[in-house]
C-alpha positions as CSV (number, residue, x, y, z in Angstrom):
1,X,48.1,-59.8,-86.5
2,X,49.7,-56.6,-85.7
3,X,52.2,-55.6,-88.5
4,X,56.2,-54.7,-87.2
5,X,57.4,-51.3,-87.5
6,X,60.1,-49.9,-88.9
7,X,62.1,-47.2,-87.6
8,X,64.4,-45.3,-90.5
9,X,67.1,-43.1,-90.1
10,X,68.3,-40.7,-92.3
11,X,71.3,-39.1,-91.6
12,X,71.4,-35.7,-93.5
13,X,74.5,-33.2,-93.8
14,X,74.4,-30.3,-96.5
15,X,72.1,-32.1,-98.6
16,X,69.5,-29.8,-99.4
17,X,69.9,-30.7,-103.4
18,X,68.7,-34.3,-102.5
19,X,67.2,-34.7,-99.8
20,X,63.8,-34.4,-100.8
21,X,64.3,-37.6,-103.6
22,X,65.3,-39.4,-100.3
23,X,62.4,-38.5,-98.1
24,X,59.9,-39.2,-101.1
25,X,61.2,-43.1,-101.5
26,X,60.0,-43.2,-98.0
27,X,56.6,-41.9,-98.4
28,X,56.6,-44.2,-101.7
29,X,56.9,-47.1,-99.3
30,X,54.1,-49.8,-99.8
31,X,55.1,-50.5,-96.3
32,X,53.3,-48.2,-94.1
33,X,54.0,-48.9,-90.5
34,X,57.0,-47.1,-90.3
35,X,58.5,-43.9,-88.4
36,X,61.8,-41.8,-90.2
37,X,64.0,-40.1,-88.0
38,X,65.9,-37.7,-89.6
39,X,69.1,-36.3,-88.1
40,X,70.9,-33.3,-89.5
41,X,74.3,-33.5,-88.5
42,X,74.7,-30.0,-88.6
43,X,74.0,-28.9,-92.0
44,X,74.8,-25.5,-92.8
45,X,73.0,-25.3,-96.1
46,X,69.1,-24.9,-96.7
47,X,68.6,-28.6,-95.2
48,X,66.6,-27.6,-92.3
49,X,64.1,-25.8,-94.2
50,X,63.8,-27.9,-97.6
51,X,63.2,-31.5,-94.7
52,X,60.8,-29.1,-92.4
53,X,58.7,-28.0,-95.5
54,X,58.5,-31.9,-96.5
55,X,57.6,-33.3,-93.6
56,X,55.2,-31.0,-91.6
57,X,52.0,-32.8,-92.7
58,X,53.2,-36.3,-91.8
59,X,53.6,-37.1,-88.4
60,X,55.6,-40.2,-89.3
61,X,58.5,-38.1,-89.3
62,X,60.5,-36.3,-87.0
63,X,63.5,-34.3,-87.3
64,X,66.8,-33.6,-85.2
65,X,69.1,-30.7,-86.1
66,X,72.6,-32.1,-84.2
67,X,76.0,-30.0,-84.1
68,X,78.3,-31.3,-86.7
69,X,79.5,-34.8,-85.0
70,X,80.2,-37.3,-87.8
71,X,77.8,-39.9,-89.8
72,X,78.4,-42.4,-86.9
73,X,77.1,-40.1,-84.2
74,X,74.3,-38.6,-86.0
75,X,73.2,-42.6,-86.6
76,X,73.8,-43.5,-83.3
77,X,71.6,-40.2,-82.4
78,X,68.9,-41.5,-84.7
79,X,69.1,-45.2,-83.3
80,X,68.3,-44.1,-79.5
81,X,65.4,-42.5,-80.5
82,X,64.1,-45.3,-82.5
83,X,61.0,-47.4,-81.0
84,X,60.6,-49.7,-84.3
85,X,60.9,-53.4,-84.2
86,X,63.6,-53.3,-87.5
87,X,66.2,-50.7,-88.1
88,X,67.1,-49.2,-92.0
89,X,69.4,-46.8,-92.0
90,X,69.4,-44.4,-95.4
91,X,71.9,-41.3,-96.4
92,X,70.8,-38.1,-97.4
93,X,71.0,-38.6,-100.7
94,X,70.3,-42.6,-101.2
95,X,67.2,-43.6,-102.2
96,X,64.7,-46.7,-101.9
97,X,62.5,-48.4,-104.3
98,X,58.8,-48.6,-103.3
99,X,58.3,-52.1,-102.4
100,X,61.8,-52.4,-100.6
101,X,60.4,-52.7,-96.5
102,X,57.5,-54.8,-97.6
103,X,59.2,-57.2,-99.6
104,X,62.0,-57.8,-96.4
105,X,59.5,-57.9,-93.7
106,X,58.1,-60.7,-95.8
107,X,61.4,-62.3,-95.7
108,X,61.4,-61.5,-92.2
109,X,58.0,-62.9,-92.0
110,X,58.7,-66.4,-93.7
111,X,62.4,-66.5,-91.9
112,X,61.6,-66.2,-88.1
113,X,65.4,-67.6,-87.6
114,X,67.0,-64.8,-89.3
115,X,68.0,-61.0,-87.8
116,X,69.3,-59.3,-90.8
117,X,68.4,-59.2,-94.5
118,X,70.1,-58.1,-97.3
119,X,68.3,-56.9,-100.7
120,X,70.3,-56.0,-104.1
121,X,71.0,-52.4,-105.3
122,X,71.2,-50.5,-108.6
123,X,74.1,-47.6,-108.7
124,X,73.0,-43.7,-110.0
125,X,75.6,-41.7,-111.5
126,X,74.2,-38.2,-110.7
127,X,77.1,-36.4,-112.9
128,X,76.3,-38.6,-115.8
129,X,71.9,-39.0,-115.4
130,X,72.6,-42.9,-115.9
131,X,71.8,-45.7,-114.1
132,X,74.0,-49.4,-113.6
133,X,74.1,-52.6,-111.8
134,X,76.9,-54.4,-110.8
135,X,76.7,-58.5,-110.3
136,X,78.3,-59.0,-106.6
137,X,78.8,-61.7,-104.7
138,X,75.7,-63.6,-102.8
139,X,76.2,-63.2,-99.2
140,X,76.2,-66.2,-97.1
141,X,74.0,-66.7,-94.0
142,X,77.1,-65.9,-91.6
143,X,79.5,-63.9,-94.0
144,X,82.1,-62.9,-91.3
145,X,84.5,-64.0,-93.7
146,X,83.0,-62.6,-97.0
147,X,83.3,-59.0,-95.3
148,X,87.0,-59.7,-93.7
149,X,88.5,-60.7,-97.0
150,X,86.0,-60.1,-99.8
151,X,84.5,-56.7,-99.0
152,X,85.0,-53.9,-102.4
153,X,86.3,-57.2,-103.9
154,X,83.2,-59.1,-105.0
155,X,80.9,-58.4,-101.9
156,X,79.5,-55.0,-101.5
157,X,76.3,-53.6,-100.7
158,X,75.3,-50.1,-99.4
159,X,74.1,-49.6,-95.5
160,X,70.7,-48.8,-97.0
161,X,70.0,-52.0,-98.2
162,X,70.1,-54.0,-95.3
163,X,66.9,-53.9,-93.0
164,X,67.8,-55.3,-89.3
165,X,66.1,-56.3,-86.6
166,X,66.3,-54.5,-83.2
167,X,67.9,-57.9,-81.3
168,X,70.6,-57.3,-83.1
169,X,71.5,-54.7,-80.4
170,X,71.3,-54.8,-76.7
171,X,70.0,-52.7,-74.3
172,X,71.9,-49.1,-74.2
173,X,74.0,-50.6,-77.0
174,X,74.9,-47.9,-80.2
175,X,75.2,-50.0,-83.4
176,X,78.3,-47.5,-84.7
177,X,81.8,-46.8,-82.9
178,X,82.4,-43.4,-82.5
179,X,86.3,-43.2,-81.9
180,X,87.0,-44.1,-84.8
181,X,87.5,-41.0,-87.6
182,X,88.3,-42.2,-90.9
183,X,86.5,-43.2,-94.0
184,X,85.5,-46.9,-94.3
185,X,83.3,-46.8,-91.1
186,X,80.3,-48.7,-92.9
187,X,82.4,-51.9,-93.7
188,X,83.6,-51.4,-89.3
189,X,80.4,-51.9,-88.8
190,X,79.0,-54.4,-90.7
191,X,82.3,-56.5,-89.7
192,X,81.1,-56.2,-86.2
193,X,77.6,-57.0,-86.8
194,X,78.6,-59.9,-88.2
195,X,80.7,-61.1,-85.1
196,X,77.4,-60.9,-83.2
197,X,76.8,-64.6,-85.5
198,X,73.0,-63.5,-86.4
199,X,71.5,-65.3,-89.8
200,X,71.8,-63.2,-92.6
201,X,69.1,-63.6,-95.5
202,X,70.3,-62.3,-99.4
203,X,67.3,-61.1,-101.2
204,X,68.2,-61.1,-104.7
205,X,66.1,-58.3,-105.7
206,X,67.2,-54.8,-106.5
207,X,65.0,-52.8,-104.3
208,X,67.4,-49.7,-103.6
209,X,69.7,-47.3,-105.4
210,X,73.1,-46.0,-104.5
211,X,74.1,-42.9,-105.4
212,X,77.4,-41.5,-106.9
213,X,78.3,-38.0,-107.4
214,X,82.0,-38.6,-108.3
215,X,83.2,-40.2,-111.2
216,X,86.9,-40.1,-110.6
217,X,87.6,-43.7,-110.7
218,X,91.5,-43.7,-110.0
219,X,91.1,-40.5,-107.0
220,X,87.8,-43.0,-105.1
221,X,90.3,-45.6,-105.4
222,X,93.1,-43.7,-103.6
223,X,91.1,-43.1,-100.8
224,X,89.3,-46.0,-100.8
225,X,92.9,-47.9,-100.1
226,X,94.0,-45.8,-98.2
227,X,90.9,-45.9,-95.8
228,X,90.6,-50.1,-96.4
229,X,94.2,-50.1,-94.4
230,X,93.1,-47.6,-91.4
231,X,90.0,-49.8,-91.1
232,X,91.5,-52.9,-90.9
233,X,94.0,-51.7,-88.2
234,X,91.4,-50.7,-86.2
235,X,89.2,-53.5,-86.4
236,X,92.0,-56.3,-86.2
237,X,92.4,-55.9,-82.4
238,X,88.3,-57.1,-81.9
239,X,88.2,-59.8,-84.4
240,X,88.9,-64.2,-83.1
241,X,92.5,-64.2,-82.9
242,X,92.6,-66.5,-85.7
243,X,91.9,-63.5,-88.4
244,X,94.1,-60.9,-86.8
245,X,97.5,-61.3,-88.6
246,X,96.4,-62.7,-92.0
247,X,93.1,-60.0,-92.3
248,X,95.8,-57.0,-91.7
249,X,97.9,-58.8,-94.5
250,X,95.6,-59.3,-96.7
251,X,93.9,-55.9,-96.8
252,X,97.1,-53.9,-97.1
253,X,98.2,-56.4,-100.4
254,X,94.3,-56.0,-101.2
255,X,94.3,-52.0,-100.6
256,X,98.1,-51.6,-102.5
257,X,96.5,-53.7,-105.5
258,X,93.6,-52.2,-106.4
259,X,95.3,-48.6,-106.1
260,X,98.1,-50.0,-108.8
261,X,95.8,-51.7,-110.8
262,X,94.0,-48.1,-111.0
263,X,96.7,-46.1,-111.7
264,X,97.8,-48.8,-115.0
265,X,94.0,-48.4,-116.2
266,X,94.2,-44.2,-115.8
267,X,97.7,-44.0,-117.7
268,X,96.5,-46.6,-120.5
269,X,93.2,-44.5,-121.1
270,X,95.5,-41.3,-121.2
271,X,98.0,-42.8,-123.4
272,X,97.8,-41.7,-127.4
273,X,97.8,-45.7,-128.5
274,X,94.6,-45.9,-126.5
275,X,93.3,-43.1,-128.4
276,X,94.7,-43.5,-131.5
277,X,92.8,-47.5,-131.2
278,X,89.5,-46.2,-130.4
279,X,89.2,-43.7,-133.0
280,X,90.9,-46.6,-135.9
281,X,88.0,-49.2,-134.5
282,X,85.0,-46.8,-133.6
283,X,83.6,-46.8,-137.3
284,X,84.0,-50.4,-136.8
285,X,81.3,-50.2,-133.6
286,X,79.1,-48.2,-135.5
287,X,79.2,-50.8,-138.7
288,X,78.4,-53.6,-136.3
289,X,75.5,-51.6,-134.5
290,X,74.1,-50.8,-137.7
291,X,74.1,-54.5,-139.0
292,X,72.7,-55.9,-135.8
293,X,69.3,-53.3,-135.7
C-alpha cells in the first residue's frame, strides 16, 4: 500500500542563525515520503543562501523567496503549493524530533475517523542552552471550547505539532486569514479549525520542540494580553452566537489577569525581602542537596 505524503511548510524570515537546525529535523525524519516547502517571507539576512546551500542536493525541497507579507501569507503561500495528503506547518527556527511524521501518520493510520493530530512538545530556551516541559492540558476530540476559554491557560501547543489532513480545507480554501495584523494569529486559526467540527487525536508523546529566544517573562506577558484581547475581538463575530458575549468577557478578565499576576511576580523577585530570603535559605538548599546525594 502506497504510503501518504506529507507536505511541510516552513515559513522563514531573517533566520539565517537557525534555519539550518530546522531543515535538518526534516531530513532526520524516519518518515520519508514527504516534500518541504520553504517560503522566505522576505528575509533580508543571509537566509537565501544558508537554505539554498542546504537543500540543493535534495529535491524534496523547494524554496520561495516572497516580498515581506506576514507569517499568514507566506503559509498561505506554502499551502497552495502543497500536493501532500497531510499538512505540518514548522517556523524557521522550530524544530522536530525524528520520529514525529511517522508516529502520527500511524495515528492517522489506526484512526481513519480523525483529521487532525496533536503530539506533545518540549520548550528550548536558546538564551539560557536549557531545555523544559510543561504538563498542559489533554485536548479533547472536538476542543472548540478548550481553545475559546482555556488556550495560554492550561491548553497550549505550538502550530508545529499538529499534523493535519488536507480535508480539512476545501478546494481554493487558505487555512490562515490574512486581514487580520496582530500577534495571536496561531490561536485565530486553530479556533477556526476547530469550528470546522473535525476529530482531533492527542498523542501524548513529546515529538517536537519549541523554541524561545526571550526570557522576559513579565514583557511576553504584556503582549501576550494585549494580543489575547485583539484576537478575541476579531474572532467573536465568526464564532455560534452562543460564545460571542461570554468568550469577549472572558478573555479580557483572562488577558487583564495574567498581565497583573505578572507584574506582582516581577516586583516580588525585585523586592530586597526576596533577596534577602534566598540568600538566608540558599546554604539551606545546598545542605539538603548534599544529604540527599
Amino acid at each position: 500500500m502506497k504510503q501518504p505524503s506529507v507536505s511541510i511548510i516552513v515559513t522563514c524570515y531573517n533566520q539565517a542563525h537557525c534555519i539550518t537546525n530546522t531543515l535538518k529535523s526534516v531530513v532526520a525524519q524516519t518518515y520519508t515520503n514527504l516534500e518541504c516547502i520553504i517560503v522566505d517571507d522576505g528575509s533580508m539576512d543571509t537566509s537565501a543562501a544558508v537554505i539554498k546551500e542546504f537543500i540543493k542536493d535534495d529535491t524534496r525541497f523547494t524554496y520561495l523567496f516572497q516580498e515581506n507579507q506576514g507569517v499568514s501569507v507566506a503559509r498561505n503561500t506554502g499551502f497552495k503549493l502543497a500536493s501532500g495528503d497531510f499538512i505540518n506547518f514548522l517556523d524557521g527556527d522550530d524544530t522536530f524530533l525524528p520520529n514525529k511524521l511517522n508516529e502520527q501518520i500511524q495515528v492517522f493510520e489506526q484512526n481513519p475517523d480523525i483529521a487532525i493530530c496533536i503530539c506533545d512538545h518540549n520548550h528550548y530556551y536558546e538564551k539560557e542552552n536549557k531545555y523544559a516541559y510543561y504538563q498542559f492540558e489533554t485536548l479533547a476530540k472536538e476542543p472548540l471550547e478548550q481553545l475559546l476559554y482555556g488556550w495560554q491557560n492550561g491548553l497550549a501547543f505550538p502550530l508545529h505539532a499538529v499534523l493535519y489532513n488536507r480535508r480539512v480545507w476545501g478546494v481554493n480554501e487558505v487555512p490562515f486569514v490574512e486581514d487580520y495584523f496582530g500577534r495571536s494569529e496561531d490561536w485565530i486559526f486553530n479556533i477556526k479549525v476547530a469550528l470546522k467540527q473535525f476529530s482531533y487525536f492527542y498523542l501524548n508523546k513529546v515529538l517536537c520542540t519549541y523554541h524561545h529566544d526571550d526570557n522576559n517573562y513579565t514583557s511576553n506577558i504584556l503582549k501576550s494580553a494585549s494580543s489575547a484581547i485583539s484576537a478575541a475581538f476579531f474572532i467573536q463575530k465568526q464564532l455560534p452566537k452562543k460564545y460571542q458575549s461570554d468568550f469577549l468577557d472572558h478573555t479580557i478578565q483572562k488577558s487583564m489577569k495574567r498581565y497583573s499576576e505578572s507584574c506582582r511576580v516581577s516586583y516580588l523577585h525585585n523586592s530586597g525581602n526576596w533577596r534577602l530570603g534566598n540568600f538566608l535559605t540558599r546554604p539551606f538548599f545546598w545542605f539538603k542537596k548534599l544529604l540527599t546525594k
